[in-house]
N, C-alpha and C positions, 0 to 999 in steps of 0.2 A: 699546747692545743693542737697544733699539726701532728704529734705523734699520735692523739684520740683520734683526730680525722680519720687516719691511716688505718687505727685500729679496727674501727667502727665499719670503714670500708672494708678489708679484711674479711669483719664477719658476714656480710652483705653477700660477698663476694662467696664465703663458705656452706654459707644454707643455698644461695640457688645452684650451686655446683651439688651440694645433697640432693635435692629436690631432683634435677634431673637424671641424675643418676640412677634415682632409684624406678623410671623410666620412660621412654623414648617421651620425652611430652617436653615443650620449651616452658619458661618462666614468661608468663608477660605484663607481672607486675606484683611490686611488693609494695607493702605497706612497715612503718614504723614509728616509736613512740617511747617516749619518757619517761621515769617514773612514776609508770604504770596508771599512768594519765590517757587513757585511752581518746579524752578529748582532744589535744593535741597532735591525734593520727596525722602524719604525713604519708603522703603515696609516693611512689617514684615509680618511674617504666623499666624498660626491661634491659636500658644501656644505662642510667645514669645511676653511678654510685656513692657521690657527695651526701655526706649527710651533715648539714647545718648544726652546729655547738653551740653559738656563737651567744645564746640568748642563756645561755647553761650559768648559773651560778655554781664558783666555788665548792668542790666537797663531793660526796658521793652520789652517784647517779645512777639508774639502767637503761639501760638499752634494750629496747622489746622488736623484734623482726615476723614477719610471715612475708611467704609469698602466694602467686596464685599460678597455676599454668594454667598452656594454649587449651583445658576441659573442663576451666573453670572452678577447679579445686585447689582451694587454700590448704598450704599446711598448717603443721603444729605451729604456737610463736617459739620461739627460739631468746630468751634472757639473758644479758650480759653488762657484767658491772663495772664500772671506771670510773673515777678521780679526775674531776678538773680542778688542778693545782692553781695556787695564786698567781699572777704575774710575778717575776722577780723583780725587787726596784733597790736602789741600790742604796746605800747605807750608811753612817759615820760613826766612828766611836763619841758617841759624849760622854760619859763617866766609866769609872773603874771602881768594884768595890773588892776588898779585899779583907784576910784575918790570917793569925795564925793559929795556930796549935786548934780546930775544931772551935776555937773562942766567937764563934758567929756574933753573938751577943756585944761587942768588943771589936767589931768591925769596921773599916775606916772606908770613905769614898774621897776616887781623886776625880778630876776633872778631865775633859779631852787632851789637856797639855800632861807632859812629863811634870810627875810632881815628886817629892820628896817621902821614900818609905820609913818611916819610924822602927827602927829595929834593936836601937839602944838597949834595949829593957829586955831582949831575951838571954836567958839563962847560957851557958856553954850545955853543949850537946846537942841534940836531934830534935829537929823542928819539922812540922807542917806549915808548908804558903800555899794559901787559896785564895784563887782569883778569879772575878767574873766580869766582863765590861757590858756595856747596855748601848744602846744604838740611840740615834735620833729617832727614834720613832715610839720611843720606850719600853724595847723588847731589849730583855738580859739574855745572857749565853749559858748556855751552862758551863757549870764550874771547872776548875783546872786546878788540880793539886801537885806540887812540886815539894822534895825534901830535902833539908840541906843542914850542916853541920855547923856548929858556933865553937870554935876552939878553943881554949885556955885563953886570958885574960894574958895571965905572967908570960906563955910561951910565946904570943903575938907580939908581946911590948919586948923583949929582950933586944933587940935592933938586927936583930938577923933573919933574912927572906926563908918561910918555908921552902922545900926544896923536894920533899919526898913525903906519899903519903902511907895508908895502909888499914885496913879494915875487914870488918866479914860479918855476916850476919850469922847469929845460933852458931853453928856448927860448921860451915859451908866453909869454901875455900878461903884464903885469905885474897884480897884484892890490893896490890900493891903498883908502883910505879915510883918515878923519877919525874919531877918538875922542870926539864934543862931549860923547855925557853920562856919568853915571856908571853906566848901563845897557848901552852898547857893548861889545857882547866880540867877538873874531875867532876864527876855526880855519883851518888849515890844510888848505885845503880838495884832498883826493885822490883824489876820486870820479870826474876824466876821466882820472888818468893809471893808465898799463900798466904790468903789470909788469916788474920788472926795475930797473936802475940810473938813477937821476936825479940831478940835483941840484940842492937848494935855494938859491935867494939870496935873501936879505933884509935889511933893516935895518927900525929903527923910531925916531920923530922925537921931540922934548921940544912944550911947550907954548911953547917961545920960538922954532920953528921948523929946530932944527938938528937934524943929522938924523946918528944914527950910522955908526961907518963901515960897509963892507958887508961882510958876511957870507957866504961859500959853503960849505954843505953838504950832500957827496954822502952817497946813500941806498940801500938796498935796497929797496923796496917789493913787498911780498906782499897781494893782494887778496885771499889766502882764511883772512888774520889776521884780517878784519874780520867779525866777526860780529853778532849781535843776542839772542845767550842770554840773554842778564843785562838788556835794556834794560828788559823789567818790571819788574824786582827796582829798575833806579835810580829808576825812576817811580815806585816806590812808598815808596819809603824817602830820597830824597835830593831834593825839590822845591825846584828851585833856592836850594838849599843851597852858598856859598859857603863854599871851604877856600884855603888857600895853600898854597904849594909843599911848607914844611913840615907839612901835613896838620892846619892849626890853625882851626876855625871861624870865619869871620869875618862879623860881624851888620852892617856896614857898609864894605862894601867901598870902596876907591879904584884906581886904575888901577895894575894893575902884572898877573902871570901868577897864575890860579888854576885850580880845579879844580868844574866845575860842571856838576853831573846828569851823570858820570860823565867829561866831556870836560875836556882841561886847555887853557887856553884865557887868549889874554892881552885883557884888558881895559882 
């Protein structure tokens, strides 16, 4: 509200500096008014710049000006448009709804507390997680899409900790690395490709060096799933805070696929 003040005065301040410039004659009163309500004319003199908002609802409004100088000749009015924004009032997470794979239909809601994510049931390979939370007041955020990998069933249960991974989309480079501590996590990184159809290949290695077999999974990818609504909400409520797949807390993690500061992510 104080920066419209400012603005407002500004233009106030811009038409009598017109006015007299264009010659030798002083301003000794202007007149102004609201969406083009001419009944609500306020006057002001020739020092006072304050222009009262305070009664202004919400939302789009104008701003109408003239002045008059020391010969008694009003100018043109002068038009200008501004936005009085809501108060900000502050906020709580009460629920979460979530889905995978574009399955909106098949979507689950958790509560303001950490709850448990269902993830048993997906297939190995390349997965969409979309998430959205809603506030006490029951406004939703927009959506937040994240992608993350489901490994071999046999490669995971063998008793030996991933170690190393490896992947590329289409044709692109391969993306590779080494897992040495127990801090290393990866994502699926989608930020250079385009839209449209791709496909992923990857596999990922044990600590004895062998290396699963390979993996191809084609995709759709949509850049305007990815959003940033929610990223305060995970900052504020989930500081690397590690879950697993089945959506279970874990206070010392070891290498395998989780879920961390809202990204699901293999470690």
């Amino acid at each position: 509200m104080d920066k419209i003040r400012i603005l407002l005065m500004a233009v106030v301040a811009m038409i009598s500096m017109t006015v007299l410039a264009e010659d030798e004659k002083s301003i000794v009163e202007r007149e102004y008014w609201f969406d083009n309500d001419v009944s609500t004319l306020q006057t002001l003199d020739a020092v006072t710049t304050a222009v009262d908002i305070s009664a202004l609802s919400q939302g789009l409004h104008s701003f109408t000006i003239r002045v008059k100088d020391s010969k008694g000749f009003w100018s043109c009015p002068m038009t200008k448009y501004f936005v009085v924004k809501p108060t900000p009032t502050t906020t709580t997470v009460a629920a979460c709804e979530y889905w995978f794979d574009n399955d909106v239909a098949n979507s689950k809601t958790l509560g303001e507390s950490v709850a448990t994510v269902e993830m048993s049931g997906l297939n190995q390979g390349l997965h969409a997680f979309t998430m959205r939370v809603k506030n006490d007041a029951g406004v939703w955020s927009s959506t937040m899409t994240k992608y993350f990998l489901v490994p071999a069933d046999a490669f995971m249960e063998n008793g030996l900790a991933v170690s190393h991974y490896m992947y590329w989309i289409d044709e692109s480079e391969v993306v590779s690395g080494m897992l040495s501590s127990a801090d290393d996590i990866i994502t699926v990184d989608l930020s250079s490709v385009e839209a449209g159809e791709h496909v992923l290949t990857w596999m990922v290695g044990d600590s004895k060096g062998a290396w699963s077999q390979v993996y191809t999974e084609p995709f759709i990818y949509d850049p305007s799933m990815i959003t940033t609504g929610v990223d305060d909400v995970e900052a504020d409520s989930r500081k690397d805070v590690y879950y697993d797949l089945q959506g279970r807390k874990i206070n010392k993690p070891v290498k395998g696929l989780y879920i961390v500061n809202g990204k699901i992510v293999i470690k």
